[in-house]
N, CA and C atoms as an extended XYZ file, in Angstrom:
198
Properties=species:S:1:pos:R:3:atomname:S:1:resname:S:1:resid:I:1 pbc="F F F"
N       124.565      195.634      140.602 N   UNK     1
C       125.499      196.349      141.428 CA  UNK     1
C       126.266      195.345      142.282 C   UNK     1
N       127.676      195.639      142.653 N   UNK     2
C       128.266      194.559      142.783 CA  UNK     2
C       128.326      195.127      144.904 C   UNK     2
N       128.317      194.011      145.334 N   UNK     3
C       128.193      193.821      147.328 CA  UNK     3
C       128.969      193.207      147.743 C   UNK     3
N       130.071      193.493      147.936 N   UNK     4
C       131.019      192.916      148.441 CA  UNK     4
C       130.424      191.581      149.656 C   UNK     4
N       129.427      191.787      149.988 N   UNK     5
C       128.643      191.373      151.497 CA  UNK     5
C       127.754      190.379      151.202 C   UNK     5
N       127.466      190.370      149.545 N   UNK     6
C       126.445      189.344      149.235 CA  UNK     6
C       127.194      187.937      148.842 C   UNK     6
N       126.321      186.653      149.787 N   UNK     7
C       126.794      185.383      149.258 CA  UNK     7
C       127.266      185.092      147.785 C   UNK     7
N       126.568      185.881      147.072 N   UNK     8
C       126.407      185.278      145.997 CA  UNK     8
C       127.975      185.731      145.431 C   UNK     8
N       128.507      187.030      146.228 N   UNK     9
C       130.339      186.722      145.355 CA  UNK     9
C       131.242      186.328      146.733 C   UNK     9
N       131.038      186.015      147.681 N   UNK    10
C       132.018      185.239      148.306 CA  UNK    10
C       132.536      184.254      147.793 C   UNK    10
N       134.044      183.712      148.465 N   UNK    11
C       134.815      182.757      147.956 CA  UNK    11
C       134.215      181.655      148.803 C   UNK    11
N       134.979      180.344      148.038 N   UNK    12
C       134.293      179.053      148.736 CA  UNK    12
C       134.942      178.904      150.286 C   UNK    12
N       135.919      179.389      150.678 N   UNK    13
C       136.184      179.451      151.884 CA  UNK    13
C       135.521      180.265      152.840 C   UNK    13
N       135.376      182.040      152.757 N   UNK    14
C       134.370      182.016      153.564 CA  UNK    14
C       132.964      181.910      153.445 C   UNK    14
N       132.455      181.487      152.353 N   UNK    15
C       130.964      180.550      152.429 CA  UNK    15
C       130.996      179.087      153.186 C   UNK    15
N       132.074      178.296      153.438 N   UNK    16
C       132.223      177.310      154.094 CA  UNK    16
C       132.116      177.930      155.460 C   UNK    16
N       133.060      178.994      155.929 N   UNK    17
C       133.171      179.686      157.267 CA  UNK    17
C       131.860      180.407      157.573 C   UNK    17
N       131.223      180.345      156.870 N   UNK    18
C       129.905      181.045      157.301 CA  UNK    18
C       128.957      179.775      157.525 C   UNK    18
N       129.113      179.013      156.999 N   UNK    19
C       128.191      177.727      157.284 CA  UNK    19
C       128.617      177.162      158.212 C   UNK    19
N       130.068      176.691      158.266 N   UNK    20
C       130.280      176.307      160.183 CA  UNK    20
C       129.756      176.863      160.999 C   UNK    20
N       129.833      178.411      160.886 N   UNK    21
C       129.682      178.999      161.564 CA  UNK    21
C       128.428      178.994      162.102 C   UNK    21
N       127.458      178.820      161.243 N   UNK    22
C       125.903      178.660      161.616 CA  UNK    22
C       125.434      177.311      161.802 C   UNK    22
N       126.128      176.268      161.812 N   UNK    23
C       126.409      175.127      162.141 CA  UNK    23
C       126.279      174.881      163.373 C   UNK    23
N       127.651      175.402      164.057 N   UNK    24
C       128.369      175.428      165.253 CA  UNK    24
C       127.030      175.993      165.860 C   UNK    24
N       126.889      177.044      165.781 N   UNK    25
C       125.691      177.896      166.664 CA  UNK    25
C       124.216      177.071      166.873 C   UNK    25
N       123.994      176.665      166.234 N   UNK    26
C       122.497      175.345      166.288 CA  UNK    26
C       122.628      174.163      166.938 C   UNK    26
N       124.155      173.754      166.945 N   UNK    27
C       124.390      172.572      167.708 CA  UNK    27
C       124.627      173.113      169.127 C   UNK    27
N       125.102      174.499      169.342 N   UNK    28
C       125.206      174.803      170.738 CA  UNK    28
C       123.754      175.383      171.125 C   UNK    28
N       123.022      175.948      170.379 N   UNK    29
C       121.566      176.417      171.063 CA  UNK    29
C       121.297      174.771      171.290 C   UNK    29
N       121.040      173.941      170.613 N   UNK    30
C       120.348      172.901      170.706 CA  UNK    30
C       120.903      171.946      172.348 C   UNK    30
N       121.950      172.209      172.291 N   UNK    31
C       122.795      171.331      173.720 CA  UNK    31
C       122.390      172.336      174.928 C   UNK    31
N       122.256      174.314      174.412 N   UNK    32
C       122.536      174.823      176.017 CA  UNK    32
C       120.810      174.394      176.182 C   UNK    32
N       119.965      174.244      175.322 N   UNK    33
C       118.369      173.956      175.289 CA  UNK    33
C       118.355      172.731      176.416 C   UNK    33
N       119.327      171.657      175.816 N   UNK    34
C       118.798      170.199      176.640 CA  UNK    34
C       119.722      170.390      177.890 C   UNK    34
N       120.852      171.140      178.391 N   UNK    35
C       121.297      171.191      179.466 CA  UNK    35
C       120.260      172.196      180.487 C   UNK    35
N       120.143      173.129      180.359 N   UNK    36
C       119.167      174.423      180.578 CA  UNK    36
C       117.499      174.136      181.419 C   UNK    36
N       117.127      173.249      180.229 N   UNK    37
C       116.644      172.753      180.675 CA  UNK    37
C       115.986      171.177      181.034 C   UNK    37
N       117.256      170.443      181.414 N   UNK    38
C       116.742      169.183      181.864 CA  UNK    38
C       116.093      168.123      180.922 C   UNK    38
N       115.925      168.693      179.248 N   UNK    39
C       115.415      167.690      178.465 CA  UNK    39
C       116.275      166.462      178.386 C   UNK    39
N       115.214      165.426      178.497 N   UNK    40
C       115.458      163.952      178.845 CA  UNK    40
C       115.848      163.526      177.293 C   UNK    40
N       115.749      164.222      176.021 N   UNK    41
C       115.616      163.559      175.000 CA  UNK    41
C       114.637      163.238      174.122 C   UNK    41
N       113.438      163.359      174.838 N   UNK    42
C       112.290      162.935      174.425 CA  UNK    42
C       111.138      164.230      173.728 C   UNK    42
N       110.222      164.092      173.240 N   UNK    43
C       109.456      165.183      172.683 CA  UNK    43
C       108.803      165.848      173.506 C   UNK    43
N       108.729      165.254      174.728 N   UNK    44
C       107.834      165.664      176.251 CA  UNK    44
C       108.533      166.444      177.031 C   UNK    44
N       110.022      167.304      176.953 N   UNK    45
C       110.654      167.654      177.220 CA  UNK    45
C       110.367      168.866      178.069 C   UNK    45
N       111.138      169.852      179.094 N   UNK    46
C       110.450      170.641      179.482 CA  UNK    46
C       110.846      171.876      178.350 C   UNK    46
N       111.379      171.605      177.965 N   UNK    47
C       111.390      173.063      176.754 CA  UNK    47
C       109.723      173.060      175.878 C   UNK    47
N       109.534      171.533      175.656 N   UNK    48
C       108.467      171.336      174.713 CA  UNK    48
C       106.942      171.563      175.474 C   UNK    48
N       106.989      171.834      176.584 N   UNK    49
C       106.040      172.303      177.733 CA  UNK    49
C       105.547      173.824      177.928 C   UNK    49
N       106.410      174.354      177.314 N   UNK    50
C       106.942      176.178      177.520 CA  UNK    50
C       106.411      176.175      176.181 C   UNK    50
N       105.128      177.670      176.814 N   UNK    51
C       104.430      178.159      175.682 CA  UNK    51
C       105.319      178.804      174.752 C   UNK    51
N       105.072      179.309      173.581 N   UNK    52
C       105.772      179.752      172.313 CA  UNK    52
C       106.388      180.665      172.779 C   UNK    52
N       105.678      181.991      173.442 N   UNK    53
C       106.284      183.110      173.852 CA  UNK    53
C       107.673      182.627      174.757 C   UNK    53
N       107.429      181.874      175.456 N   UNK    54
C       108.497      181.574      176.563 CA  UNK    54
C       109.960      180.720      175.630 C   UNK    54
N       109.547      179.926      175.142 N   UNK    55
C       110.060      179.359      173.780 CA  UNK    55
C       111.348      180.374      172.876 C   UNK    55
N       110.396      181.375      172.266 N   UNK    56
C       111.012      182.306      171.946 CA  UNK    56
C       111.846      183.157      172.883 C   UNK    56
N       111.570      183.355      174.245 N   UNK    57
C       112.149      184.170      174.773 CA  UNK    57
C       114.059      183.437      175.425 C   UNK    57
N       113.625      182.050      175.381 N   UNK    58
C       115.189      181.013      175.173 CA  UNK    58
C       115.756      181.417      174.018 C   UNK    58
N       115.087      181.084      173.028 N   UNK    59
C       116.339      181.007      171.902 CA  UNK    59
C       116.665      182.496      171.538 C   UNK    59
N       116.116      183.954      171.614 N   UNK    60
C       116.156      185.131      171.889 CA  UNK    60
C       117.734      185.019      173.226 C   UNK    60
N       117.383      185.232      174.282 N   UNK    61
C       118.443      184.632      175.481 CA  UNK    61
C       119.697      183.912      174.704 C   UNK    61
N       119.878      182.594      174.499 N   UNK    62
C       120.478      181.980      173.616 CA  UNK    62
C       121.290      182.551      172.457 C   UNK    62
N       120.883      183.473      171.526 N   UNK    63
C       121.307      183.975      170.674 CA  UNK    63
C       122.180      184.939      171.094 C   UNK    63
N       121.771      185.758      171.779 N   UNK    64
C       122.411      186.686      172.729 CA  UNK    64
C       123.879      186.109      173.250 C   UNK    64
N       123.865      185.259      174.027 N   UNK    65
C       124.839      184.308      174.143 CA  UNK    65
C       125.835      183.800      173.569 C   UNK    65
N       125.598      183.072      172.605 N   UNK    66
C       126.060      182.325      171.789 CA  UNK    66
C       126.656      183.075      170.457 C   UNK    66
């Protein structure tokens, strides 16, 4: 059955626009993460301190956002 909605018949342009697109969005969770909270860069970070639940409840927040 044919889906207008499924990757698999999009054109190469918006399959490119869908991949920026999810691109773009990982590089900005990942920056509002190290602005947000104060990560130095390092693996010791305070994001990397914050139990899972709390963890999840950023990038949840974040998504929302973004």
């Amino acid at each position: 059955m044919y889906h207008s909605n499924s990757p698999s018949n999009w054109s190469w342009k918006k399959a490119f626009d869908e991949m920026n697109k999810y691109v773009h969005q990982t590089e900005m969770t990942q920056q509002s993460i190290n602005h947000v909270l104060n990560y130095p860069g390092e693996a010791n970070g305070v994001f990397m301190t914050l139990s899972k639940s709390q963890q999840d409840d950023v990038y949840e927040i974040l998504d929302q956002i973004l």
